[in-house]
N, C-alpha and C positions, 0 to 999 in steps of 0.2 A: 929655400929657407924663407919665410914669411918676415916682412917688419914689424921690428915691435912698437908698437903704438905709443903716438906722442903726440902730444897738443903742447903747441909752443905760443905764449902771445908776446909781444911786445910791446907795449904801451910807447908813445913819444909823445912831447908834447905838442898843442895844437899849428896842425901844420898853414891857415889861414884864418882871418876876420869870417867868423861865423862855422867855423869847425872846432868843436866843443872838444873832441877828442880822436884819435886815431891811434889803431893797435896796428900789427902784421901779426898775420895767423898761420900758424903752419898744422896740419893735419896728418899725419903720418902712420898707416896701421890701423886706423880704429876702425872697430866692425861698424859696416855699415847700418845704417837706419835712420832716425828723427831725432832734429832738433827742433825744440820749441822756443822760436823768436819770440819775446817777447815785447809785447808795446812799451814805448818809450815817448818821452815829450822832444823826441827830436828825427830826424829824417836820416836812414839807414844809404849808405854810399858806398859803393863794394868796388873795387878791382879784383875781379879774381883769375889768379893765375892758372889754376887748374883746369881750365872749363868751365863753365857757365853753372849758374847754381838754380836750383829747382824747388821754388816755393809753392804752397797752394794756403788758401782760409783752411786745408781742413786737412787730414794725412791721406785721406785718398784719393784730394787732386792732387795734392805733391807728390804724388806717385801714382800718378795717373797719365791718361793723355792731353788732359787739359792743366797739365799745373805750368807756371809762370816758368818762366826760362830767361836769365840774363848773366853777361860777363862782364860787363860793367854795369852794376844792380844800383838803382834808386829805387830806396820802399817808401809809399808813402805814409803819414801817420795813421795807426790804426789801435781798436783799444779791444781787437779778441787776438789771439795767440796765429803766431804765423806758423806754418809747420814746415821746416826746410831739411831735404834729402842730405844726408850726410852720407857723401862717397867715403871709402878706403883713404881718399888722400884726396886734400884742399889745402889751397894755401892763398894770401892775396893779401890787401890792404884793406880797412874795414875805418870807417869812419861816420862821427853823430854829428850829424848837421843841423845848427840851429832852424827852426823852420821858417823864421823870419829872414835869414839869408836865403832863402830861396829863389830869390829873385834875383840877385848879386852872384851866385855860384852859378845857379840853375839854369836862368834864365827865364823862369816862370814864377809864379807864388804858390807857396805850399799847395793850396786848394788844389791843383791842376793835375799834381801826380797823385795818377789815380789807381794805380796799382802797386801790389804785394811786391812782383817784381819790374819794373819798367825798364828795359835797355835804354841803357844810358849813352849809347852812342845815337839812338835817334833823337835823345832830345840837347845833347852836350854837342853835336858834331864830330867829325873826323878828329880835333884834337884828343878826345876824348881815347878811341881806339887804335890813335897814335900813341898814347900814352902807354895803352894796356898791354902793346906788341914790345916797346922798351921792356916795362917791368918783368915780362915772360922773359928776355934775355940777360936777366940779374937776380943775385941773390937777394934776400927778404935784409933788410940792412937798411944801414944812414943812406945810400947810394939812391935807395928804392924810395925809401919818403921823400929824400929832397926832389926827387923825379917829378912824383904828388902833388907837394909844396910848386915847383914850379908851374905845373898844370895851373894850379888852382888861383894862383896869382896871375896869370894867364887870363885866367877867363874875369877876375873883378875887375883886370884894368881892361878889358875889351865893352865893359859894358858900361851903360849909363841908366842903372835901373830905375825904376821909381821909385819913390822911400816911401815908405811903410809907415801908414798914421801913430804919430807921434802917441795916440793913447792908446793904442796897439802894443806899442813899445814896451811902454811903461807900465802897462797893465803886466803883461809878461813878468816886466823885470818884478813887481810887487807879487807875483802866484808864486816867484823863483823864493823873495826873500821872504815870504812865509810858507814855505817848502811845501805851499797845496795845501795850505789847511786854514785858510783866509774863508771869510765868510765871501760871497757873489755881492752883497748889500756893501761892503764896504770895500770891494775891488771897483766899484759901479764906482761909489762917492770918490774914491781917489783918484780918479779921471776926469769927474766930473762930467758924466755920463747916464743914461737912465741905463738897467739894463739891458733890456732891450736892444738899445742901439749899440753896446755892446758887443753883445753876442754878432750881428749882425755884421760888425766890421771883421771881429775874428772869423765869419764864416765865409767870407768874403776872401780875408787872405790865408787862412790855413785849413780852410774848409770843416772846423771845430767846431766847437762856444767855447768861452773861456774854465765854464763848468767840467768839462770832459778835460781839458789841459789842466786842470790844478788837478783832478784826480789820478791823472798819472804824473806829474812831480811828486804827488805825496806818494803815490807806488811805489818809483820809481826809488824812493829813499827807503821806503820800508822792505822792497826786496833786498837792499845792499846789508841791511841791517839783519835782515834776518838770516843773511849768508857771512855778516863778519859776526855777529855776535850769536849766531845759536847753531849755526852749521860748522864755521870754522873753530872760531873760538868762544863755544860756551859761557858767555857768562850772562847774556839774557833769555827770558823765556817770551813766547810768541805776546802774549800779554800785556808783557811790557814794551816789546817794539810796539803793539798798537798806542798803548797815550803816548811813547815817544812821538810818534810821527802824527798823533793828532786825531787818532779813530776813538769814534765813541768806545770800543770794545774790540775784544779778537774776534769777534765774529764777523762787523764788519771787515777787518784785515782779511779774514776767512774768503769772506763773498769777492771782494777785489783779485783776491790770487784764483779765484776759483773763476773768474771772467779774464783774466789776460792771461791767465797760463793752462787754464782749463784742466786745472786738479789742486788741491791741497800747498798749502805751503812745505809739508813734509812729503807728500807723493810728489811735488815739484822737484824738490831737493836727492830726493833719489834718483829721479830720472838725470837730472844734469847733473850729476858727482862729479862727472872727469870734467867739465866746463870748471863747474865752482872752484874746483883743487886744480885746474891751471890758470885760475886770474880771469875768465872771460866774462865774470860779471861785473866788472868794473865799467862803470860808463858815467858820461858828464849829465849834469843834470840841464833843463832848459833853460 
């Protein structure tokens, strides 16, 4: 007798300083085939219990011989669509890493991971893959995060990273509280910085410009929007999420979903149904 398919998330709250958000996923029964990860303004952190998971940039290196392969998964940020193998049955711990802790968690600064999928036991250490051998011998529970939680406090107090230019920071925090819809001219003035110099320190530690990270916070807000209010519950039209979230029009909304998810905001929504209707588009913004 076959399983009948189930996608379980559970959200908890932020398990350390610089981890925005953390679910457990369980996978059980779904036919196999493609999901499409989508870019996000934060850094993808996987323990996965089932075996190692299988990314590529495109569906036919993710299923191919050259696509990414990791069980303790670090993705670095990216702004086209990742395409990751959905076996029969996954399960693990999934969390959004600020990209400016990346040097505090990580040990490096965002810029440096430079792949879809990077194993994370070669750049985390043996704690890392001592962690991931515990979680395979427990259920998906409080027992499992705290496990996480203790890792991850683990590694901020082993380090003495280097802090992260103060108009770096604050630049961030101002794309966050104008949710990516700030003009680049007055993210510059409120650092007090030319552009230029700018862009230059963001590419430095997140390997970005600040242009490309306020365009996915504002994505990233317009996707959740177009999945709580015209997918789930109906009450606005694509339209209107655009001047919600700050677009000249839906067409530009159009063009955005059509480069990070590489289809339609409606042909997107069909493909991920079973994600949307178990909660897995929920995530923290940067």
């Amino acid at each position: 007798m076959g399983t009948s398919a189930s996608l379980h998330y559970e959200p908890v709250a932020a398990l350390a300083p610089g981890v925005l958000s953390a679910v457990g996923y369980h996978h059980a029964g779904v036919e196999p085939g493609l999901h499409v990860g989508i870019p996000a303004p934060s850094l993808t952190f996987i323990f996965s219990t089932r075996g190692p998971i299988e990314v590529g940039a495109s569906a036919g290196q993710a299923t191919g011989p050259d696509a990414e392969r990791a069980q303790v998964l670090i993705s670095r940020l990216h702004t086209n669509p990742a395409y990751v193998v959905e076996p029969g049955e996954q399960a693990g711990i999934q969390m959004a890493v600020h990209p400016l802790a990346a040097r505090s968690l990580l040990g490096v600064p965002a810029r440096e991971l430079d792949r879809l999928a990077l194993e994370g036991s070669d750049v985390l250490g043996p704690g890392a893959a001592r962690t991931l051998r515990r979680l395979q011998d427990m259920p998906l529970g409080p027992q499992a995060f705290a496990v996480v939680g203790d890792y991850l406090r683990e590694q901020l107090q082993q380090r003495r990273a280097e802090r992260v230019r103060p108009e770096v920071g604050e630049a961030w925090r101002w794309m966050s509280r104008t949710r990516g819809a700030g003009s680049m001219r007055n993210l510059a003035a409120h650092v007090a910085l030319s552009q230029r110099q700018l862009t230059t320190l963001f590419q430095r530690e997140v390997g970005m410009a600040p242009k490309a990270i306020a365009r996915l916070i504002r994505f990233s807000r317009a996707r959740r929007m177009v999945v709580q209010h015209v997918a789930v519950g109906p009450s606005m039209t694509l339209a209107q999420v655009a001047h919600a979230c700050g677009y000249a029009d839906q067409s530009h909304l159009v063009r955005d979903f059509q480069q990070y998810t590489g289809t339609s905001p409606t042909q997107w929504l069909r493909q991920e149904h079973q994600y949307v209707q178990a909660g897995a588009h929920v995530r923290a913004e940067g």
